[in-house]
C-alpha atoms as one frame of an Amber mdcrd trajectory, in Angstrom:
protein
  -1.729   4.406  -6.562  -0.179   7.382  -8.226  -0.127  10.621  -7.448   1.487
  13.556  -9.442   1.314  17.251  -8.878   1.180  19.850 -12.124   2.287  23.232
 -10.560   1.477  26.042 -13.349   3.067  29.509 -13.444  -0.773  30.475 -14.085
  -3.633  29.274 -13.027  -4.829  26.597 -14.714  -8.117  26.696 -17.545 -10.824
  24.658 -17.554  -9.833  22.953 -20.718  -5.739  22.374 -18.793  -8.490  20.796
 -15.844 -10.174  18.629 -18.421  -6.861  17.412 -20.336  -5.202  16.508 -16.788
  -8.307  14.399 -16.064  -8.691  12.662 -19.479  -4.896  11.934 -18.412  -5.706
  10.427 -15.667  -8.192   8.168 -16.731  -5.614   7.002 -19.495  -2.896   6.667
 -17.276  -4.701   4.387 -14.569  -6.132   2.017 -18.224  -3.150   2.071 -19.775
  -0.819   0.435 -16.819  -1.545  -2.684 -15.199   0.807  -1.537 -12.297  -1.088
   1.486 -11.301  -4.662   1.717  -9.760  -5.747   5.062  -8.984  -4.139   8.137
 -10.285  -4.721  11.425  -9.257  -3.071  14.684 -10.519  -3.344  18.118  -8.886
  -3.219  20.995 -10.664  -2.254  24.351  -9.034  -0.328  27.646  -9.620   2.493
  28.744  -8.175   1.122  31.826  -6.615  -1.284  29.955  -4.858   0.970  27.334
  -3.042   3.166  30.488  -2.348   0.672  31.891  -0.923  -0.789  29.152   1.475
   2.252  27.957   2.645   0.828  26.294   5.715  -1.492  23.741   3.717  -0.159
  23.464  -0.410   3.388  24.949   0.700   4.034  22.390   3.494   2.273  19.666
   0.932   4.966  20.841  -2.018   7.852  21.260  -0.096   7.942  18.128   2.500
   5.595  15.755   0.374   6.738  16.587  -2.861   9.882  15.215  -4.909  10.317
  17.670  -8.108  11.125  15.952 -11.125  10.810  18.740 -13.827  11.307  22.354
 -13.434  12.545  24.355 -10.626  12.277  23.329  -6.781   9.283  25.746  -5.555
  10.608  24.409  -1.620  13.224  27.248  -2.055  11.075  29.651  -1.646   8.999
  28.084   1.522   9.872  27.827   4.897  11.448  25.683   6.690   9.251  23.372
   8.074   8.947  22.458  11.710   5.972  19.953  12.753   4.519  22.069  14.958
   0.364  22.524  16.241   0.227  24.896  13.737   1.378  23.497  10.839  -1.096
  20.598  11.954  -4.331  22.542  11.875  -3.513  24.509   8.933  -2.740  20.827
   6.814  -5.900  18.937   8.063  -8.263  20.378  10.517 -10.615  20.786   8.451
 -11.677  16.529   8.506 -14.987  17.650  10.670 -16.533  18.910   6.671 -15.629
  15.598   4.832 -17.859  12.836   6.889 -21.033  14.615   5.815 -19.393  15.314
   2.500 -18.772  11.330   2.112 -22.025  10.448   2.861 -24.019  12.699   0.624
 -21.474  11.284  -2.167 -22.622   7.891  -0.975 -26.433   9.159  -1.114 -26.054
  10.192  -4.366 -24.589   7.363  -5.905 -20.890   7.989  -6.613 -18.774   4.913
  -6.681 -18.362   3.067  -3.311 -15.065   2.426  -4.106 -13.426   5.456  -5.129
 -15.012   6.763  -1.847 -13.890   4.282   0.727 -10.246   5.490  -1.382 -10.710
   9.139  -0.865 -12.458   8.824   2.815  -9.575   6.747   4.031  -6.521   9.021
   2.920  -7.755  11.562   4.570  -9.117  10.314   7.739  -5.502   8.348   7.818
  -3.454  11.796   6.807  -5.322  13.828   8.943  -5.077  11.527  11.825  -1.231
  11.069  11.374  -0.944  15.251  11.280  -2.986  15.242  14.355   0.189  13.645
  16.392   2.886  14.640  13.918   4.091  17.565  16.761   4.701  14.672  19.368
   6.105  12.572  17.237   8.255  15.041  15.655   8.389  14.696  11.920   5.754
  13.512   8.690   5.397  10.425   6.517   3.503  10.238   3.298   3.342   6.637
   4.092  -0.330   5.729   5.128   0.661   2.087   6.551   3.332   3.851   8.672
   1.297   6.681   9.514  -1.492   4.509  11.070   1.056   2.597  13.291   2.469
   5.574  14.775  -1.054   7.496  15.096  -1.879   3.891  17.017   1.295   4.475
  19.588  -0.556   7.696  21.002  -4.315   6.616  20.409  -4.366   2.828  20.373
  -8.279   2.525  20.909  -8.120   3.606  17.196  -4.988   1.384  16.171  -7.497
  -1.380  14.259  -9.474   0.980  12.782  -6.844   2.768  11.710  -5.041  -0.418
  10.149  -7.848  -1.152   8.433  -8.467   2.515   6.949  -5.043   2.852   5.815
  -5.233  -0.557   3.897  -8.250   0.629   2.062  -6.755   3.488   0.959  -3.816
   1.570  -0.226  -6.193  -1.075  -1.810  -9.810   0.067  -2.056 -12.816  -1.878
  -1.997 -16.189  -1.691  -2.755 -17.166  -2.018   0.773 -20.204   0.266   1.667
 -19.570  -0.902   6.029 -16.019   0.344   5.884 -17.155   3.111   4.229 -19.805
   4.029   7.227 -16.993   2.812   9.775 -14.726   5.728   8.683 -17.486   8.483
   7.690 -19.591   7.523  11.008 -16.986   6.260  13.335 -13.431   6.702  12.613
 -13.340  10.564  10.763 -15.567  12.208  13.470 -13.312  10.746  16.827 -10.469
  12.217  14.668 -12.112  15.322  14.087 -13.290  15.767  17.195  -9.839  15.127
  18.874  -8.321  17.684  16.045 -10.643  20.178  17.158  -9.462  19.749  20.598
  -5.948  19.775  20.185  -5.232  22.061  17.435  -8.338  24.144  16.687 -10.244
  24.129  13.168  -8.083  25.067  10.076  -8.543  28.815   8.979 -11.385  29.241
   6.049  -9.342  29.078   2.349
């Protein structure tokens, strides 16, 4: 799985969107080591100016490799309730989302991929304040997500494995858009409110 971020000093074009995305196609053929590649493409403006959701994403979750360090010019994160809604309390629009994909046809696969991230990510964000700090590491994430809600601890397992190994699996699928996503949602909802409309 690899994931790269493109931050532009403009916003991108339609034609930089389509050349990222015939890149990642090429990168995920070309190398038997990667499965799954995914490339975001934003401006700087806009991170700067959502610091709660791309800044926190850029600055904690991000390693820079080329160019200047845009995390000089964010905050200084804390993981607080706030930070948690504005990242991911927004899961209650994706199981509905999933499912209509599903309906529609789109790969079961690169579903089950992009419905466990986030159920796992927004889950882990959901007790990052207790805990006290963040992981990008979805394995690690559901353990310590399982410490404070354990009567999700095997789903979660088996979520985060997906979404570090996908499979074509159209039950694990409905287990996270049906089960899984909505208890997380619902808990989100209770404990940090609903994420601000972008």
């Amino acid at each position: 799985d690899l994931d790269l971020m493109v931050v532009l000093r403009e916003p991108a074009t339609d034609a930089g969107r389509e050349a990222v995305r015939r890149l990642e196609t090429a990168l995920d053929g070309a190398f038997g080591q990667v499965d799954g590649v995914g490339v975001l493409v934003e401006d700087a403006a806009a991170i700067l100016a959502d610091p709660h959701d791309g800044g926190f994403f850029t600055a904690c979750l991000c390693t820079p490799l080329l160019g200047s360090d845009l995390a000089d010019r964010l905050p200084a994160y804390r993981p607080t309730s706030l930070l948690a809604r504005e990242t991911n309390g927004d899961l209650y629009l994706f199981p509905e989302r999933w499912r209509a994909a599903a309906d529609r046809g789109e790969e079961v696969r690169a579903l089950v991929r992009r419905a466990a991230r986030k159920t796992v990510r927004s889950a882990f964000t959901l007790v990052m304040p207790a805990w006290g700090g963040w992981t990008s590491d979805l394995e690690r994430s559901a353990r310590i997500v399982g410490r404070y809600h354990p009567e999700w601890a095997d789903d979660l397992r088996r979520t985060a494995a997906a979404a570090l190994d996908p499979v074509p699996d159209p039950g694990l699928l409905r287990m996270v858009t049906d089960g899984l996503a909505p208890r997380v949602a619902a808990q989100y909802r209770r404990v940090h409110g609903v994420k601000a409309p972008r």
